[in-house]
C-alpha positions as CSV (number, residue, x, y, z in Angstrom):
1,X,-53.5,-23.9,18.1
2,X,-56.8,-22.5,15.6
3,X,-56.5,-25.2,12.7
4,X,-57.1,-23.2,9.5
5,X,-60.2,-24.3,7.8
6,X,-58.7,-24.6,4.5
7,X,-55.6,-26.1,3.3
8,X,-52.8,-23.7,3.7
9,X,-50.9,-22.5,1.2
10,X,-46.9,-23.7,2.5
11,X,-44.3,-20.9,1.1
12,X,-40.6,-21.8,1.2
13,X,-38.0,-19.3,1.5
14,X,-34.4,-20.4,0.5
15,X,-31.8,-18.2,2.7
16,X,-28.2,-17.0,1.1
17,X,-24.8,-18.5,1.7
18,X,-23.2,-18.9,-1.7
19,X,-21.6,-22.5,-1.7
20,X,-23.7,-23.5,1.2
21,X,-26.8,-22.8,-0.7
22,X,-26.2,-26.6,-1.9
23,X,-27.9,-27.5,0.9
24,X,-31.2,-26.5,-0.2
25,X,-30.9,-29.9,-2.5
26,X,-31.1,-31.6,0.8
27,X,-33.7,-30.0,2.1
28,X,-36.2,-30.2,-0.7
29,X,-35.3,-33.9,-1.2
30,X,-36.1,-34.4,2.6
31,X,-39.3,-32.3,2.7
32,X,-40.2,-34.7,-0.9
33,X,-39.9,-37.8,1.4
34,X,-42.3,-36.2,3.8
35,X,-45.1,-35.6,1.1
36,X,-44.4,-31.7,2.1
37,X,-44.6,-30.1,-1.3
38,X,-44.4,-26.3,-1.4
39,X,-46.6,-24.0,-2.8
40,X,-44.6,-21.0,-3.5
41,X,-40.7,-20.8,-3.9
42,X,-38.3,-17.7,-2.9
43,X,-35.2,-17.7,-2.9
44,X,-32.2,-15.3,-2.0
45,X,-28.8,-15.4,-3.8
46,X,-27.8,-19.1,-3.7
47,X,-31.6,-19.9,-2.9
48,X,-32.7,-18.1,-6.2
49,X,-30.8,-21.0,-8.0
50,X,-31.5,-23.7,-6.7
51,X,-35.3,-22.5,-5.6
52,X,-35.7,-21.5,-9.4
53,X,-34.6,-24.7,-10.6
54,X,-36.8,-26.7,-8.5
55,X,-39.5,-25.0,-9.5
56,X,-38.9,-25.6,-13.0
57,X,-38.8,-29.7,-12.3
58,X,-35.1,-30.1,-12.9
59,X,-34.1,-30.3,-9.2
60,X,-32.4,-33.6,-10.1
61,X,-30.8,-33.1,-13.0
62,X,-28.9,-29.9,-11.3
63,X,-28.2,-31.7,-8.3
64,X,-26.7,-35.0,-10.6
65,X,-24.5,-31.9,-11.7
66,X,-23.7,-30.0,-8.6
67,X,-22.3,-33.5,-7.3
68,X,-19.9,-33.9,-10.1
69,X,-18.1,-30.1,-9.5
70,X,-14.5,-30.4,-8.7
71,X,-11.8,-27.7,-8.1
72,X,-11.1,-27.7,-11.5
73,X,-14.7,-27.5,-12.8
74,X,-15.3,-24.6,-10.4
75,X,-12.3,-22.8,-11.7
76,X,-13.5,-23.4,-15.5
77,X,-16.5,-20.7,-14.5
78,X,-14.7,-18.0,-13.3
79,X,-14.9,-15.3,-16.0
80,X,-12.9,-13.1,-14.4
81,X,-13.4,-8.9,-14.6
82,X,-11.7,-5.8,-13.9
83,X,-14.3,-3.5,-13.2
84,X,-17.2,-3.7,-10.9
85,X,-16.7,-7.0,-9.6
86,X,-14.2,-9.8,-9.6
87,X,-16.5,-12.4,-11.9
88,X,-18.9,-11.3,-14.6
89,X,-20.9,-14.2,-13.6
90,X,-21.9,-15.0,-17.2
91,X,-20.4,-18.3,-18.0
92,X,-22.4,-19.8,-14.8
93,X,-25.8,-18.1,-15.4
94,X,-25.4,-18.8,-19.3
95,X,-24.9,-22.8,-18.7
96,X,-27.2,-22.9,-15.8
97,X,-30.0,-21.3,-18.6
98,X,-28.9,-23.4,-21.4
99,X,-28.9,-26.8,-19.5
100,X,-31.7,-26.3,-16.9
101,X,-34.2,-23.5,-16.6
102,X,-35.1,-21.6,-19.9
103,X,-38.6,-20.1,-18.8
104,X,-39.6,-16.8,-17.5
105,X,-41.1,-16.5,-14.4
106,X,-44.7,-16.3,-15.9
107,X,-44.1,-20.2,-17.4
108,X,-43.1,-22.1,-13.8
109,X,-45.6,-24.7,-12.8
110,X,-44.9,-23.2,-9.2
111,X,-45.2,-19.2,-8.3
112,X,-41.6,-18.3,-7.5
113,X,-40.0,-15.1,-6.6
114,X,-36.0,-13.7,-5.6
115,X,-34.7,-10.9,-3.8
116,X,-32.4,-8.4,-5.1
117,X,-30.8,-5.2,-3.5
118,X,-31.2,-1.7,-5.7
119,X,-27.1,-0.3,-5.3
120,X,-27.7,2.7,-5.8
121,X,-30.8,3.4,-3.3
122,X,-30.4,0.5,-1.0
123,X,-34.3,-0.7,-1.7
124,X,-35.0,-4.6,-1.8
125,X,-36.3,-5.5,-4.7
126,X,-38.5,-8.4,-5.5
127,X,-38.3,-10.4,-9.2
128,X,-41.6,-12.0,-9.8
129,X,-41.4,-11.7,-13.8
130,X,-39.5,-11.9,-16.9
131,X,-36.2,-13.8,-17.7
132,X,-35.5,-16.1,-14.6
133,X,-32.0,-16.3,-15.7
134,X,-31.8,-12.9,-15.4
135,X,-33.4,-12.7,-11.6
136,X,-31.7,-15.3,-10.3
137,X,-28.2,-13.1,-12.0
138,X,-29.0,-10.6,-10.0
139,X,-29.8,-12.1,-6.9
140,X,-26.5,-13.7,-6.7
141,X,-24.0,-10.8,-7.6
142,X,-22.4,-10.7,-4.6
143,X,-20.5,-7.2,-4.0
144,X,-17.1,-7.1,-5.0
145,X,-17.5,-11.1,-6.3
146,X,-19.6,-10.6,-9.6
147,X,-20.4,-7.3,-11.0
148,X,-23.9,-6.0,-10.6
149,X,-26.6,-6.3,-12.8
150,X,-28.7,-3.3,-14.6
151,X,-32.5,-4.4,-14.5
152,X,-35.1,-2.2,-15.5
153,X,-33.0,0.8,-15.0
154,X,-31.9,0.0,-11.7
155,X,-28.3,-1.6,-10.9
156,X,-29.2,-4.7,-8.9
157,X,-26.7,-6.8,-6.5
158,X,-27.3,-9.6,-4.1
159,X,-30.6,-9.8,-2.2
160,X,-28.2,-11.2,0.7
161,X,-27.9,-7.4,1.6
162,X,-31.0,-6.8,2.6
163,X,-32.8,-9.9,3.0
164,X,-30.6,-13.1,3.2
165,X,-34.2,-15.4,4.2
166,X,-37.0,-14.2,2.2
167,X,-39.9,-14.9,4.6
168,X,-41.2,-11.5,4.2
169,X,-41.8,-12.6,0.4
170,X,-43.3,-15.8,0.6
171,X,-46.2,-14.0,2.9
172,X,-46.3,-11.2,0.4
173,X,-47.3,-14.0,-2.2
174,X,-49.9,-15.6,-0.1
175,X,-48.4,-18.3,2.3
176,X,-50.0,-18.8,5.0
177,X,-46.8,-21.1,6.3
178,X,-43.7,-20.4,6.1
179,X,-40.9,-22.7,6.2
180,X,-37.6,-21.0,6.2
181,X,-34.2,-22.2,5.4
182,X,-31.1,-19.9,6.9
183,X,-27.6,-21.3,5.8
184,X,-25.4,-18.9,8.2
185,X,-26.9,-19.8,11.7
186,X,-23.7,-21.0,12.7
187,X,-21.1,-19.5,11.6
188,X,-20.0,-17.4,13.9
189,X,-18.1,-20.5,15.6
190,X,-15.1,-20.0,12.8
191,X,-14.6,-16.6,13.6
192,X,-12.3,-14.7,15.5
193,X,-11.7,-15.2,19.3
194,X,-12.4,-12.4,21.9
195,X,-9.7,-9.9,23.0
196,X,-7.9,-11.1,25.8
197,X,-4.7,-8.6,27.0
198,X,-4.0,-8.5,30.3
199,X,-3.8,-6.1,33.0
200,X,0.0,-5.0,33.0
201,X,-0.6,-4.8,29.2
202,X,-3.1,-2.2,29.7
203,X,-1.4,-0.5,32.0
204,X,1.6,-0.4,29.8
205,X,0.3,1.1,26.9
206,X,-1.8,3.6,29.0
207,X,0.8,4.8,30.7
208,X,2.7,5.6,27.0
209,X,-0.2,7.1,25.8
210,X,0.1,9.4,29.1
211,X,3.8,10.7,29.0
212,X,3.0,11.4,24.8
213,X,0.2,13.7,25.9
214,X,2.5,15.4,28.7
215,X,5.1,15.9,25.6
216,X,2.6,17.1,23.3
217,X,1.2,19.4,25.9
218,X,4.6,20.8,27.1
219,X,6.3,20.9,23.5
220,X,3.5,22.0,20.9
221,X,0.8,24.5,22.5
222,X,-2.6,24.1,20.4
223,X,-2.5,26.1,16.9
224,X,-5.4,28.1,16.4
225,X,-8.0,26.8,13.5
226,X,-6.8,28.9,10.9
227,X,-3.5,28.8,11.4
228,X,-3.3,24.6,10.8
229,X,-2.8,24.4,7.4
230,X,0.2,26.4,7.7
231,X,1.4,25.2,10.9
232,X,1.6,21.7,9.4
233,X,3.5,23.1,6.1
234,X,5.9,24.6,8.3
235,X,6.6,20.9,10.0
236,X,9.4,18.9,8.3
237,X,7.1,15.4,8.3
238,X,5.4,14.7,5.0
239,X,1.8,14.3,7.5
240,X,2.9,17.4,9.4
241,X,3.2,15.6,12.6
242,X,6.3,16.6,15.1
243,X,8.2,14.3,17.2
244,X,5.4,14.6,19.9
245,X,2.9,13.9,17.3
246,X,4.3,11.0,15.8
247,X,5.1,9.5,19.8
248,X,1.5,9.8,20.8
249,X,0.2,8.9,17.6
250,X,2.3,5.4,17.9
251,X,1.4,4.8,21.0
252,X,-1.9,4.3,19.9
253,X,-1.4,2.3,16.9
254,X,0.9,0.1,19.1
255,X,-1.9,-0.2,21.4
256,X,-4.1,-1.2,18.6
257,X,-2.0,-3.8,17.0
258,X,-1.6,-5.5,20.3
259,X,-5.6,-5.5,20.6
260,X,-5.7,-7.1,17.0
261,X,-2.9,-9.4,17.8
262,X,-4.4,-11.2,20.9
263,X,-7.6,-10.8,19.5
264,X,-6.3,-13.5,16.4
265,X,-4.6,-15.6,19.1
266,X,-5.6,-17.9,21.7
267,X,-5.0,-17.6,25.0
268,X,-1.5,-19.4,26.0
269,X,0.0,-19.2,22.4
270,X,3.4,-18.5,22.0
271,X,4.1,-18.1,18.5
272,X,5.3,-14.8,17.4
273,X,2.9,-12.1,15.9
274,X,4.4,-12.9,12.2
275,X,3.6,-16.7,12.3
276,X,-0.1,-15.3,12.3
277,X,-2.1,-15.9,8.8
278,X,-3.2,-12.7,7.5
279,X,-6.5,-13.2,5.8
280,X,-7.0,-12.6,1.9
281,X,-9.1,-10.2,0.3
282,X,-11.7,-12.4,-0.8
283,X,-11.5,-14.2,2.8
284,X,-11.7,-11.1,4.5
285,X,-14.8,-9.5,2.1
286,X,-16.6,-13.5,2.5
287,X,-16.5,-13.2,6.5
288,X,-17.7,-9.8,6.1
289,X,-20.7,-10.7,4.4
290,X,-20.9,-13.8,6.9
291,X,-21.4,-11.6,9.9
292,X,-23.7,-8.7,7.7
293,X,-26.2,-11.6,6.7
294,X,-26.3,-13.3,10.2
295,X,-26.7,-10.2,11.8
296,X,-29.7,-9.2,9.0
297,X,-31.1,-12.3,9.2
298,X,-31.5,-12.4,13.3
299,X,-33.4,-8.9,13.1
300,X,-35.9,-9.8,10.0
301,X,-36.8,-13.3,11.5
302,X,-37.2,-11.5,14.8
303,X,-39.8,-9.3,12.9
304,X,-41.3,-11.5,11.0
305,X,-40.2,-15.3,12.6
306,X,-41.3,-18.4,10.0
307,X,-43.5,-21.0,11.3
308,X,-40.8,-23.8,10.9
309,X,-37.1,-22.7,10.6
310,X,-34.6,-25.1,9.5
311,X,-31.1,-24.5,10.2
312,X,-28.3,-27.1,8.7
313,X,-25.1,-26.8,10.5
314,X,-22.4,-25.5,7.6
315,X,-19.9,-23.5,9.6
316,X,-17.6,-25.7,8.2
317,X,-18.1,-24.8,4.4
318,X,-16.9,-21.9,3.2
319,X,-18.5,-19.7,1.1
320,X,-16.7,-20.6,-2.4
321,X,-16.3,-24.6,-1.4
322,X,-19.3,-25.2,-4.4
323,X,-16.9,-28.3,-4.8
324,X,-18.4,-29.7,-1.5
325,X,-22.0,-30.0,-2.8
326,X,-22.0,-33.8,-0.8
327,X,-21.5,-32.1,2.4
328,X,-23.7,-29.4,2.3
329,X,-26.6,-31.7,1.0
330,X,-26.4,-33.9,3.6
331,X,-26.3,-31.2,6.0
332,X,-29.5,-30.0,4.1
333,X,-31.4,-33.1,4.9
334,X,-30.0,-33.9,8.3
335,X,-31.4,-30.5,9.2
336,X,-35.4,-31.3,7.7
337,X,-35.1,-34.4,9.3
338,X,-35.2,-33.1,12.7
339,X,-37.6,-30.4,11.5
340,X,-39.6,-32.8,10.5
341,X,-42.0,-32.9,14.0
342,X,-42.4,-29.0,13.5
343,X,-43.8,-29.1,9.9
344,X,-46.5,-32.2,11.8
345,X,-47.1,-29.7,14.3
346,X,-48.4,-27.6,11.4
347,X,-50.0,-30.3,9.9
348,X,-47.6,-30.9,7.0
């Protein structure tokens, strides 16, 4: 390994992962211990917050905080919205500015930086100035969870979108080493098992979907293009679909409930298909994102890998547990600790 003949500069890029972003306390606390103290700070979403707060010296005081959230506590922040999003996100950002970081970027001791996501063109967008209260708002507003953010004419959402780990960043403001915290490298483990239908299944529904087509083809000879509009005005079903129609066309959405189905259930399981859970909306849009940032975060760290990657295992805390901060910052310093012979490595 060429040894670098002046001291690097160490960058430290805080990942997204909402609730799990509580982790990051653990990591910086474990990476303290270890006399590793970073020269630059980025963070994404969740890493904007706490990264931003560290970087303004009241790590502690925020952390003494996160520890004391309870259900109820959490609750107490939700300003909820109509329009645009389910929170405004302004009670949260408002008390964290308040209580713990009132400086613009400009003032930190420590050069820091956050992503965000332009909505409207799909660009990443770095904050490296102004109101850190209003960065960090904008790096957090999770789609659909808290309404986006208009910064300097552009409507801003989470960074999580386009960049969940911010290594790209940290180089762009001069680190030489990178050490990268992703919060989702797990979580695939809590998701949905593979589908599993069996052969005579298969067979079954195929051979449905074959006698509809023989019916369709025998009973409804194909209307010419022009003629469709009126052809389906002519039918008596509000969709214009005939019996042949409507016989095909369940075939297939039998087929593709039973393919759903199994694909929710293990294999042996007996109980029947309305025993199964059906997911809520905010469940259903937080596994979304789950899957979006692990997938975004495999293909920019192939691109552009960190020198030392730490990973804390968190597949068991959802996304809006910030009640759970114990867990998570454990988790945090579990993971530096067996990063630690990497950053040596490096000669951190």
């Amino acid at each position: 390994m060429n040894k670098l003949r002046r001291k690097p500069v160490v960058g430290l890029a805080l990942g997204s992962g909402s609730a799990r972003g509580w982790a990051h306390f653990g990591v910086l606390r474990a990476l303290r211990e270890a006399g590793v103290s970073p020269d630059i700070i980025c963070g994404t979403s969740i890493g904007s917050l706490v990264g931003a707060t560290y970087a303004a010296g009241e790590m502690d005081a925020f952390e003494s905080w996160v520890l004391g959230l309870g259900k109820r506590k959490v609750f107490g922040f939700m300003d909820f919205n109509l329009g645009g999003g389910l929170l405004k996100g302004e009670k949260i950002i408002e008390f964290w500015r308040e209580n713990f970081v009132q400086e613009t970027v400009e003032q930190l001791g420590t050069p820091f930086g956050c992503v965000a996501t332009d909505l409207q063109t799909g660009a990443e967008v770095w904050l490296r100035k102004g109101s850190i209260a209003e960065a960090v708002r904008a790096s957090i507003a999770l789609p659909g969870l808290f309404t986006p953010v208009m910064r300097e004419g552009r409507l801003l959402v989470d960074g999580g979108l386009v960049n969940p780990v911010p290594v790209s960043l940290a180089r762009a403001m001069g680190a030489d080493i990178v050490i990268a915290v992703d919060l989702n490298a797990d979580i695939m483990r809590r998701h949905m098992k593979p589908v599993d239908m069996s052969e005579s299944e298969l067979n079954l529904h195929a051979r449905e979907l074959r006698v509809s087509q023989l019916h369709l083809e025998e009973e409804e000879p194909p209307v010419p293009l022009g003629q469709i509009p009126e052809a389906l005005a002519a039918n008596g079903s509000p969709l214009g679909w005939t019996g042949a129609w409507k016989r095909s066309m369940t075939s297939v959405k039998t087929l593709s409930s039973s393919v759903m189905r199994r694909g929710r259930k293990g294999e042996g399981d007996a109980e029947d298909d309305a025993s199964v859970p059906v997911p809520s909306l905010v469940n259903v849009v937080m596994a979304s994102v789950n899957i979006m940032q692990m997938r975004i975060t495999r293909s920019r760290m192939a691109g552009d890998p960190a020198e030392v990657l730490i990973a804390p295992r968190l597949s068991h805390v959802g996304l809006m547990d910030f009640y759970r901060g114990r867990e998570s910052i454990d988790e945090g310093y579990a993971a530096t600790q067996l990063a630690l012979p990497a950053l040596k490595d490096w000669g951190l």
